[in-house]
C-alpha positions as CSV (number, residue, x, y, z in Angstrom):
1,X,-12.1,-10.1,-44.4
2,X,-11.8,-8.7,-41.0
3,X,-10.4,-10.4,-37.8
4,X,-12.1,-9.9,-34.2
5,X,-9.9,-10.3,-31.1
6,X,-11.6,-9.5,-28.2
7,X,-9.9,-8.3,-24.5
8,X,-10.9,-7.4,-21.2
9,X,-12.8,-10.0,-19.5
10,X,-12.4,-11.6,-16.1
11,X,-13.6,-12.1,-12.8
12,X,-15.8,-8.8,-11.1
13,X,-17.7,-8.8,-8.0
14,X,-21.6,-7.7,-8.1
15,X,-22.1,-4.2,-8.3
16,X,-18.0,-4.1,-10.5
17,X,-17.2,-2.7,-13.8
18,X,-15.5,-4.4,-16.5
19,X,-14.4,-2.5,-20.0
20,X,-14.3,-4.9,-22.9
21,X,-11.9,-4.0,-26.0
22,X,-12.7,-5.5,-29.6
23,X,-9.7,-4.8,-31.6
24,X,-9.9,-5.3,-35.3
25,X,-7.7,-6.2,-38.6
26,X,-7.9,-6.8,-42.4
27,X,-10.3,-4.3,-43.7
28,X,-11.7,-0.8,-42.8
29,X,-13.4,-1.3,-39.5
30,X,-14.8,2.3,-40.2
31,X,-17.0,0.9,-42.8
32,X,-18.9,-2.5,-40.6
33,X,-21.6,-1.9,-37.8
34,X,-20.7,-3.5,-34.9
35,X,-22.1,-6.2,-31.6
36,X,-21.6,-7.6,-28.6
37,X,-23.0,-10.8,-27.9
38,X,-23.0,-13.0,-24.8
39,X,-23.9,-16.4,-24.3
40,X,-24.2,-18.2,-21.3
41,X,-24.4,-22.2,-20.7
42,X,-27.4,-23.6,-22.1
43,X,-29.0,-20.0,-23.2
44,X,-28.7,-18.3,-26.5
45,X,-26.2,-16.2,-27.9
46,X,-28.1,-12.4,-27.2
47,X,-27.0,-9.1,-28.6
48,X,-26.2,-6.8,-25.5
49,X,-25.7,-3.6,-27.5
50,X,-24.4,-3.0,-31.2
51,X,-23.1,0.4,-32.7
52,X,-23.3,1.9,-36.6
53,X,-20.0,1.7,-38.8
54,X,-20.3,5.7,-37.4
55,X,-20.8,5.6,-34.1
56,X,-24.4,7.7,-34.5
57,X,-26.9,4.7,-33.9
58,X,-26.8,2.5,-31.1
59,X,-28.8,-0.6,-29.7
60,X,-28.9,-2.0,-25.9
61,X,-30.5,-5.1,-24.8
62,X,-33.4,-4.1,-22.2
63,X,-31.0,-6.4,-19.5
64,X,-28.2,-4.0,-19.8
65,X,-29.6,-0.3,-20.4
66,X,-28.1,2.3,-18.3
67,X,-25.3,-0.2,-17.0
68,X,-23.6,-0.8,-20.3
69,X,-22.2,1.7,-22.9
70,X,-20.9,0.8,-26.1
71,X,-17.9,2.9,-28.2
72,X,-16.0,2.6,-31.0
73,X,-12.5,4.4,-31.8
74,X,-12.1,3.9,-35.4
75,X,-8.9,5.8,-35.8
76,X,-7.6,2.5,-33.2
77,X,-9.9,-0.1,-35.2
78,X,-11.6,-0.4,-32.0
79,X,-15.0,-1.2,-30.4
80,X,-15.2,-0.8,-26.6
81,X,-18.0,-2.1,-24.0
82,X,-18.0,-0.5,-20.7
83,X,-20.1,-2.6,-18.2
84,X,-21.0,-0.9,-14.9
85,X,-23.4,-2.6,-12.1
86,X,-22.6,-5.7,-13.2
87,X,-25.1,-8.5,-11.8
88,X,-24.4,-12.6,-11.4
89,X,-26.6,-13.1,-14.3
90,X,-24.0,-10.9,-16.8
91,X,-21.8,-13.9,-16.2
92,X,-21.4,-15.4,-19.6
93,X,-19.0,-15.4,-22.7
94,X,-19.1,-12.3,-24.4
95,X,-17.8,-12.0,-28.8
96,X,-17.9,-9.1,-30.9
97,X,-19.3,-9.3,-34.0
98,X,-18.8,-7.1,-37.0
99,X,-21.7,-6.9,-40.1
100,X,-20.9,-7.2,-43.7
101,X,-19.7,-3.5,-44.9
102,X,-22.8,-2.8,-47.5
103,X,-25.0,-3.0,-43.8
104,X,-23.7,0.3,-41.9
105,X,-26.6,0.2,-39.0
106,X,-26.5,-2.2,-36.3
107,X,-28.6,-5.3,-35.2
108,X,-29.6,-7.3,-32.6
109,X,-29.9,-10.6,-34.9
110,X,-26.6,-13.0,-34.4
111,X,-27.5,-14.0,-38.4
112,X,-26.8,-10.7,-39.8
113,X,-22.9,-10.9,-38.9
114,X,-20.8,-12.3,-40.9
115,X,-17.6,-11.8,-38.8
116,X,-17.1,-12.9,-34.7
117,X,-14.2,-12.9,-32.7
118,X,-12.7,-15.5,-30.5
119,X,-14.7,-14.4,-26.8
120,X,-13.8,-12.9,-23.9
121,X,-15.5,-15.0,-20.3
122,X,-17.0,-12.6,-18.3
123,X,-18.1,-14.1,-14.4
124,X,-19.2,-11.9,-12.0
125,X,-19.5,-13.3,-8.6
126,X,-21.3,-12.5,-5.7
């Protein structure tokens, strides 16, 4: 089992940054690729960008490509999301997700994580 608690969201003007921490517990978070999502009112929940249990392999949502980086420190059990540029439409609430550990690369699909923290609100105003 492994608990999800993410940090760092707020309210950012247009054009702000915003750093998002995912800080994990329970078992090795070395060994489970890992996602943000976001999901604004009356949208789906979307993948922004995911990273490999190593760090080697990345995905990033077309939206968010060259504004948003994703990290992970896995001596600190950690998974970070550095959003630059942010636009009006970024406003939404954003979870981290971990996969199952036999699944090391990441994905954009909400249905192949089995773990999700609580959610951090992210609203960026004009």
């Amino acid at each position: 089992q492994v608990q999800l608690v993410e940090s760092g969201g707020g309210l950012v003007q247009t054009g702000g940054s915003l750093r998002l921490s995912c800080a994990a517990s329970g078992r090795t978070f070395s060994n489970y690729a890992t996602g943000w999502f976001r999901q604004a009112p009356g949208k789906e929940r979307e993948c922004v960008a995911a990273i490999s249990w190593s760090g080697g392999s990345t995905y990033y949502a077309d939206s968010v490509k060259g504004r948003f980086t994703i990290s992970r420190d896995n001596a600190k059990n950690t998974v970070y999301l550095q959003m630059n540029s942010l636009k009006s439409e970024d406003t939404a609430v954003y979870y981290c997700a971990a996969r199952g550990a036999n699944y090391p690369s990441p994905s954009r699909w909400p249905s192949s994580y089995d773990y999700w923290g609580q959610g951090t609100q992210v609203t960026v105003s004009s």
